[in-house]
N, C-alpha and C positions, 0 to 999 in steps of 0.2 A: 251418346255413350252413357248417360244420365239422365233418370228420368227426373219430370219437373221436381216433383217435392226434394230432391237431393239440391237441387239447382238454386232453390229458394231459400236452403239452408246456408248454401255457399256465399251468400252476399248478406255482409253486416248492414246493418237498417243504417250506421250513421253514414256507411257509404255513398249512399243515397244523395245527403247533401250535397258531395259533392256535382249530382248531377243537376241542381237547382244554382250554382253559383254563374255569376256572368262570365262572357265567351269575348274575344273579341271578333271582331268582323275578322272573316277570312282575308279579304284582300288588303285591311289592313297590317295582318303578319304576314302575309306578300311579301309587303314593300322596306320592308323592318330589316337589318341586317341581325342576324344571330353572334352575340362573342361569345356567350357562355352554357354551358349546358350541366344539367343537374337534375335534382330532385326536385317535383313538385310538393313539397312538403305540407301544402297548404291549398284547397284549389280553387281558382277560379282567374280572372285575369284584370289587371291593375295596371296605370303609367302615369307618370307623375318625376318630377324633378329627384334627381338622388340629392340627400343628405348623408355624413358621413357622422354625424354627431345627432343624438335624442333632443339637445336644447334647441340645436339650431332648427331639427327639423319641426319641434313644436310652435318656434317663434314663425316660420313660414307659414305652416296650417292655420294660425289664426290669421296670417294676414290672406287668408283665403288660397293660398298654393293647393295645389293637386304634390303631395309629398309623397316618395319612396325612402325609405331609412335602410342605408346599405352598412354592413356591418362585416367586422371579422366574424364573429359573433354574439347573439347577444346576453343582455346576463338584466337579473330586476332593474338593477339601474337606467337601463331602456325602457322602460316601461312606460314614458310621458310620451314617446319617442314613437314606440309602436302603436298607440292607441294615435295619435296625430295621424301617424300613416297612410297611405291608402294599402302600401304592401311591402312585403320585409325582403333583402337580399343578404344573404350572409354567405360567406366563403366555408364557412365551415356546416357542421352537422347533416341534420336530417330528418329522417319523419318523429324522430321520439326527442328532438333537442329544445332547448328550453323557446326559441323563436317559433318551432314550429306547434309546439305542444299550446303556449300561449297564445299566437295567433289565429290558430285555427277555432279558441274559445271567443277569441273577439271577431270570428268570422272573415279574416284577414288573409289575403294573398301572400303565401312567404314559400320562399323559396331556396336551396339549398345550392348555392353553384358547386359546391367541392373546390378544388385545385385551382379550376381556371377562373374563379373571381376574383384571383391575385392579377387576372390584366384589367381592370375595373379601377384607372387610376388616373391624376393627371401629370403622373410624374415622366420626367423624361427616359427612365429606363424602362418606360413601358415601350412596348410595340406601337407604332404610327397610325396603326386603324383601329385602337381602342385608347388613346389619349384623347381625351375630352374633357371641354368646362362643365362642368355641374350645374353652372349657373344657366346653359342655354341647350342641353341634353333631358329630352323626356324620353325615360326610359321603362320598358314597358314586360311586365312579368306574365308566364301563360305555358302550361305545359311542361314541357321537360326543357324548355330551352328560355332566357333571356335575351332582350332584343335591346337595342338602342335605334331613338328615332327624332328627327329633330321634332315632329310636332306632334303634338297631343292625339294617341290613337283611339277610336272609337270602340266603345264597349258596348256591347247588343246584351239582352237575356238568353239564357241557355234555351235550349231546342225545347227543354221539358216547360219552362215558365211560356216562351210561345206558342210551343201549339196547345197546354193544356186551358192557360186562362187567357189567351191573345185570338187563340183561333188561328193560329199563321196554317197555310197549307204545305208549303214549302219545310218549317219546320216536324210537322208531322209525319213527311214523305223522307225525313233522316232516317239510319238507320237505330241511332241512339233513341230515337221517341220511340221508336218501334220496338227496339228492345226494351226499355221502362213500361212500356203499355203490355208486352207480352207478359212482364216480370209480377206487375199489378193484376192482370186475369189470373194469375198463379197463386198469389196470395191469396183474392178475394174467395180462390177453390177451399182454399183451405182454413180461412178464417173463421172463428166462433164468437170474436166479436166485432162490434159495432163500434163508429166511431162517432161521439158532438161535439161538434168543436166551441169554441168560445169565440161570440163573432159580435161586435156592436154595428158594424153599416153592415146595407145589403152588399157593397162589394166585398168584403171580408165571407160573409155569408156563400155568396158565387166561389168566391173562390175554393174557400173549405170546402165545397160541393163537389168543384172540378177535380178535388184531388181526391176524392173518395167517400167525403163524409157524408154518411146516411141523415143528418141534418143540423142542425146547431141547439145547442145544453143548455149553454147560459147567453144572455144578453140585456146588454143595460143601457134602458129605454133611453135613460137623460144625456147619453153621448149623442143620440138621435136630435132629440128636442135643443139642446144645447148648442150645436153645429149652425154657426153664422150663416147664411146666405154667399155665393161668389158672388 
């Protein structure tokens, strides 16, 4: 009903990112129960222990925990809190509120439950199949929906990170690669310029490549030379 150039104008560039963040394995949201549903305010997919405080969830993060920081909402004070994170749950806001606006600049998982992350407790006048300990619940963020699960879920690269720099065949034969690879022959129709990117190994160099760039600008030799032996 449009032709491309209208199409191309329709999708903002930082949209994009979000098609570059991690996914989790499908059959691990299989097996997940769903309590809450919401706004993806933030995207990509994270699990990790909840914390209901910023101190406590910074003192876990260093002691190596995989941390979620679940919130009514959050305000600067959070800030030690969300950066510890792996990814943020709040009961309140949305895609323009102070968690999702900040997250998404530290490249963070945050999500917006609305209403129903008032059953996200362990108090007794919650409901029986969303009371849980915090201390033995990895919970896991992804999409429109919230999940709880007792063990740690597996997180894959997006369809776009595998088939453009992995080669996966499976993810190329999605239809999300397929629509990013249609959306990139549309641009490069109408582009006027070029892109070098800034690469010191040759895997940075591949990669820049894989995603468009007609070759690399700068590069600085003694990250090469410098680079220890495995």
């Amino acid at each position: 009903m449009i032709d491309w150039e209208t199409a191309v104008m329709r999708n903002p560039a930082d949209q994009l990112d979000q098609l570059l963040a991690p996914v989790f394995d499908l059959n691990e949201v299989n097996k997940a129960k769903a309590i809450a549903t919401g706004l993806p305010a933030g995207p990509g997919a994270a699990s990790g222990k909840i914390y209901l405080n910023a101190d406590r969830a910074v003192a876990a993060a260093e002691k190596g925990e995989k941390v979620l920081l679940v919130r009514v909402e959050t305000s600067p004070e959070d800030l030690r809190g969300m950066i510890a994170a792996e990814g943020i749950l709040t009961a309140r806001g949305g895609v323009s509120s102070h968690a999702a606006l900040v997250a998404r600049q530290m490249g963070k998982v945050v999500f917006a439950a609305r209403a129903r992350c008032t059953l996200i407790t362990t108090g007794k006048k919650s409901p029986p199949e969303t009371r849980f300990s915090t201390k033995a619940i990895f919970f896991q963020l992804t999409g429109p929906a919230a999940r709880f699960t007792p063990d740690k879920s597996k997180t894959a690269p997006s369809e776009i990170i595998a088939g453009l720099l992995n080669g996966n065949k499976a993810a190329q034969a999605t239809e999300k690669f397929k629509n990013f690879a249609q959306l990139m022959k549309w641009c490069s129709q109408a582009s006027r310029m070029q892109v070098r990117t800034n690469a010191d190994t040759p895997e940075q160099a591949e990669n820049a490549v894989a995603f468009g760039a007609v070759g690399i600008g700068l590069t600085r030799t003694e990250h090469m030379f410098l680079k220890r032996p495995d």
